[in-house]
Structure formats: C-alpha cells, structure tokens
C-alpha positions as a Python dict, from the first residue, in 0.01 Angstrom:
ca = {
    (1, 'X'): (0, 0, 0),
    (2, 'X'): (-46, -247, 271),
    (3, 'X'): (268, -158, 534),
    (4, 'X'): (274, -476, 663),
    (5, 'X'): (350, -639, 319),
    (6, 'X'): (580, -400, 217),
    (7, 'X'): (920, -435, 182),
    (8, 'X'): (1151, -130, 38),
    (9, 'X'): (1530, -214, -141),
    (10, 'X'): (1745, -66, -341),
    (11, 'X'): (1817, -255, -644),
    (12, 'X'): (2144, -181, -679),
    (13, 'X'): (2061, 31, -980),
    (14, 'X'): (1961, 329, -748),
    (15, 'X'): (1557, 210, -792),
    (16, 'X'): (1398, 92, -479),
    (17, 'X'): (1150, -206, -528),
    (18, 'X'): (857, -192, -278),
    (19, 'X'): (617, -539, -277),
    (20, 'X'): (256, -510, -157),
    (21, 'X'): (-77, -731, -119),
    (22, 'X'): (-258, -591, -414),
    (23, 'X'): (-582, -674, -603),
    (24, 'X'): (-474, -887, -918),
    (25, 'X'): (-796, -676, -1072),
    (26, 'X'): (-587, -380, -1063),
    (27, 'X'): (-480, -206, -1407),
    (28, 'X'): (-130, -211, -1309),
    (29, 'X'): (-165, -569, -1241),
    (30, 'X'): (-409, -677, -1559),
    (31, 'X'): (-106, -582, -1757),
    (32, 'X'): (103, -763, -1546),
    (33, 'X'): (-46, -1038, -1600),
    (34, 'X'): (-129, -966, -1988),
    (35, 'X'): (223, -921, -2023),
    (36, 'X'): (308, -1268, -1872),
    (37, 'X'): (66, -1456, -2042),
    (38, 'X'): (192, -1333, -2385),
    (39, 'X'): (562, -1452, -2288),
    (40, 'X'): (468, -1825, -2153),
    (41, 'X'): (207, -1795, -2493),
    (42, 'X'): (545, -1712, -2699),
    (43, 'X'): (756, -1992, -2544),
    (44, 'X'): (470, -2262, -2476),
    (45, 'X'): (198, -2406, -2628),
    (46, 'X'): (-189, -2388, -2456),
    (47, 'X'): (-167, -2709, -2319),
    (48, 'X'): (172, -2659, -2136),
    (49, 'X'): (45, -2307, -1989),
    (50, 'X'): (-117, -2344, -1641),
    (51, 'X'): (-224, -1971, -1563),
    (52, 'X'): (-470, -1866, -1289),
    (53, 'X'): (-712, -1568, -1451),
    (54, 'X'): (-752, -1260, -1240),
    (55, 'X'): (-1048, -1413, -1073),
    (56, 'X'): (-932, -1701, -909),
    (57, 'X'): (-614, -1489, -851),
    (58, 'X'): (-848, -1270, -587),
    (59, 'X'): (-933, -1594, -418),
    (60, 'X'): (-939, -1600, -79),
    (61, 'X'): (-691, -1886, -142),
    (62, 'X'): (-442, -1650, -313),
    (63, 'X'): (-217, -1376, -193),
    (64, 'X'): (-115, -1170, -455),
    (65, 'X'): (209, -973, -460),
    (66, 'X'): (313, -633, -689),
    (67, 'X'): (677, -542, -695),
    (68, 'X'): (696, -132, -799),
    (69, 'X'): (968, 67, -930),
    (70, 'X'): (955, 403, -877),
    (71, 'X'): (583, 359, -854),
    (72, 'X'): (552, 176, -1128),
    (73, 'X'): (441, -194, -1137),
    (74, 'X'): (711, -414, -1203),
    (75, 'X'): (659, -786, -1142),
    (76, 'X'): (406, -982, -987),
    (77, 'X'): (387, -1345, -800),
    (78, 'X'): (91, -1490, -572),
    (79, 'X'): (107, -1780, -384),
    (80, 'X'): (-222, -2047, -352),
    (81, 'X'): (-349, -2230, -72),
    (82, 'X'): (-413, -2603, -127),
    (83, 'X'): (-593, -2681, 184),
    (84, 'X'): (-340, -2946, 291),
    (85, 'X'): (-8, -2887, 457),
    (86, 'X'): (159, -2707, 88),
    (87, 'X'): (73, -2380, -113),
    (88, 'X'): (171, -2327, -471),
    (89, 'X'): (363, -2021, -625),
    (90, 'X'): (158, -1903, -942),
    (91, 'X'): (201, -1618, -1178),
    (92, 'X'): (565, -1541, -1119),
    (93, 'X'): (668, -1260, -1360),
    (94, 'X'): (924, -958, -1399),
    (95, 'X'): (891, -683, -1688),
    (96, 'X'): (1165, -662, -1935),
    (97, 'X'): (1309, -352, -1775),
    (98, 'X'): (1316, -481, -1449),
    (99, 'X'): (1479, -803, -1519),
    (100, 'X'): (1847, -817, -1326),
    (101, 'X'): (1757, -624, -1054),
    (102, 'X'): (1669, -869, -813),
    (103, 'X'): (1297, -790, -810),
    (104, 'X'): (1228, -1218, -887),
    (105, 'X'): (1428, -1236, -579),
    (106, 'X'): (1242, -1067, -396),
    (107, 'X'): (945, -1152, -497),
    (108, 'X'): (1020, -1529, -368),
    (109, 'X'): (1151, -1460, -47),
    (110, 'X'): (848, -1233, 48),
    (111, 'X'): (606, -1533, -115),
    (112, 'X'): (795, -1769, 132),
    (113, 'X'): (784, -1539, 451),
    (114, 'X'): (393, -1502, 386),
    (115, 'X'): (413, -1897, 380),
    (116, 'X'): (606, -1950, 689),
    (117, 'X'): (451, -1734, 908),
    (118, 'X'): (97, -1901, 785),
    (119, 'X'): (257, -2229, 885),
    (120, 'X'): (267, -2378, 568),
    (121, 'X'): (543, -2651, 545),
    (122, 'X'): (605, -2693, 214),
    (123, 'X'): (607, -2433, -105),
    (124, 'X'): (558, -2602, -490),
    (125, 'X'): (556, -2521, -810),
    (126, 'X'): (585, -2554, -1186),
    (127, 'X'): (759, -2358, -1453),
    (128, 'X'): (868, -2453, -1773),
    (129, 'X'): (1185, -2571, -1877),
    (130, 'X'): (1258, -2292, -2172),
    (131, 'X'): (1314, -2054, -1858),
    (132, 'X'): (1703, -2112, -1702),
    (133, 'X'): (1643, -1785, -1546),
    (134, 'X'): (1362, -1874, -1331),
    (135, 'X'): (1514, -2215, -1255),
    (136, 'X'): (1823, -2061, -1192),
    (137, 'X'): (1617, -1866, -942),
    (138, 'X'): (1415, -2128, -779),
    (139, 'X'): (1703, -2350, -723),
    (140, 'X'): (1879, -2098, -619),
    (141, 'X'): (1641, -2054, -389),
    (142, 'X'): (1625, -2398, -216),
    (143, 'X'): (1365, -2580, -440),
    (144, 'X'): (1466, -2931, -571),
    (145, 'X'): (1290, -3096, -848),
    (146, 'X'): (975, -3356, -759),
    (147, 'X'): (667, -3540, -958),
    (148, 'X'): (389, -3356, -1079),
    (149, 'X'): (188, -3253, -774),
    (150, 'X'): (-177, -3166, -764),
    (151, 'X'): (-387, -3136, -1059),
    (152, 'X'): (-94, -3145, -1328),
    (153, 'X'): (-25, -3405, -1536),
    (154, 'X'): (326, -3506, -1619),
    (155, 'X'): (464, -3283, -1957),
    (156, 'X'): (762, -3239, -2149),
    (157, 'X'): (774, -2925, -2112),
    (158, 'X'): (727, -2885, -1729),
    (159, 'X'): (931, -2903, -1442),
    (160, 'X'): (779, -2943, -1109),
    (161, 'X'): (1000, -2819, -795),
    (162, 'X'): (892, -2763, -399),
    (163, 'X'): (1073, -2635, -111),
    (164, 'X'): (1038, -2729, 264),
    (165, 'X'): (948, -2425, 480),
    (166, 'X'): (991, -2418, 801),
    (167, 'X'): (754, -2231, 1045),
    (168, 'X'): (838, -1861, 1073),
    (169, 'X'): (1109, -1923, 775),
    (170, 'X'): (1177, -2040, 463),
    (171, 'X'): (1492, -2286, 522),
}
C-alpha cells in the first residue's frame, strides 16, 4: 500500500479500515466494482446507471481509492478530474458486511483531502435517489443539491449534488 494514501481507523467494531491508491484492475477491486454494478443494476435501469469501467477508472484523470478490512477489500470510491476548476466522485461503494462502520465516511473525506490538496475548488456528483444512505452521507457531508453538471442529462432518477472545497480542505 501506498503510505502516503493510507489512512488506518478503528471502526468502532474492533476492525481497522486502511484506504490506499490502488489499481481499479486489481482482483480485489474487479469485484468491487462487479459487486457495485450489480446493486445500481438491481435498483436502476441502464439508462439511469453512469459507471466508469475499470479502464477509464486507471485514467490518469482518476484516483482510485480501496478501503480494507482486515486485509480484505471493503469499499471503493475514485474521484475524476474534469480539467476545469471541479472533479467528480465516481464509483462510490461499501460491501454488505462493511456497511455501518463508517468505511463510506471515510472513503469521502480521504476523496476530498486528495481534492483539496490538488487545489480543486469544487467536488460533484450524482447518485440516485433509491439510495437515502448515500444521500444521507453526502449531505451529511456538506454537498447541496445542483443541475445536472457535465455530460448528464437531467433524469428522474438522479440527483446531482457538489461541494465547495477549499484549498488544503474540504469546508
């Protein structure tokens, strides 16, 4: 693991979560990632799913994260350059058995450290509305609802959100 991206916690359940730069390419993170895509598959239709493959995830663009368990990988987020003055948080996910631990948490504020210290001012993203949890996180958080940014088109079944960063801190 990459020291400099790591961060080690207890959960709170006696399991410490460590997050690392990792290559979405990885086994640990192919199911990851197979495991998210089946959820938003289950909850959303193909239209209303916006998720980056493993290739453009190992983007020089992207910064990929892996949250681990007691070694084991856990949950997953990346966040993607845009080139202007905002990044986007993709592929946000946390395994059944490590959901309530604080491992989404996490996950976010080490996605918006990685943006602040890069300078970026402003953090987006979208999610869809059949998940309170991860709304409940992202507002939570400091993100506040906007229009469709980017490439997406306005949906249903979408919410769009963004968060002002400030440099060397999320705010």
């Amino acid at each position: 693991m990459d020291t400099d991206a790591q961060i080690g916690a207890d959960t709170g359940a006696g399991t410490a979560v460590e997050l690392a730069v990792e290559d979405p390419a990885g086994q640990e993170a192919r199911a990851l990632l197979a495991a998210s895509d089946a959820f938003a598959m289950a909850l959303y239709p193909a239209e209303s799913n916006h998720l980056l493959d493993v290739e453009t995830l190992r983007g020089a663009a992207v910064t990929f994260l892996v949250a681990r368990a007691g070694g084991r990988a856990v949950g997953c987020g990346a966040i993607v350059r845009s080139g202007a003055d905002w990044a986007e948080i993709k592929r946000m996910f946390v395994a059944d058995e490590a959901r309530g631990l604080g491992v989404g948490r996490r996950l976010l504020l080490r996605l918006e450290e990685i943006a602040a210290a890069e300078g970026i001012a402003f953090l987006r993203l979208e999610t869809g509305i059949r998940q309170p949890t991860a709304i409940g996180l992202y507002r939570g958080a400091g993100f506040a609802d906007i229009p469709p940014f980017g490439d997406y088109a306005p949906d249903p079944l979408s919410l769009f959100m963004e968060k002002r960063i400030t440099a060397g801190r999320p705010t």
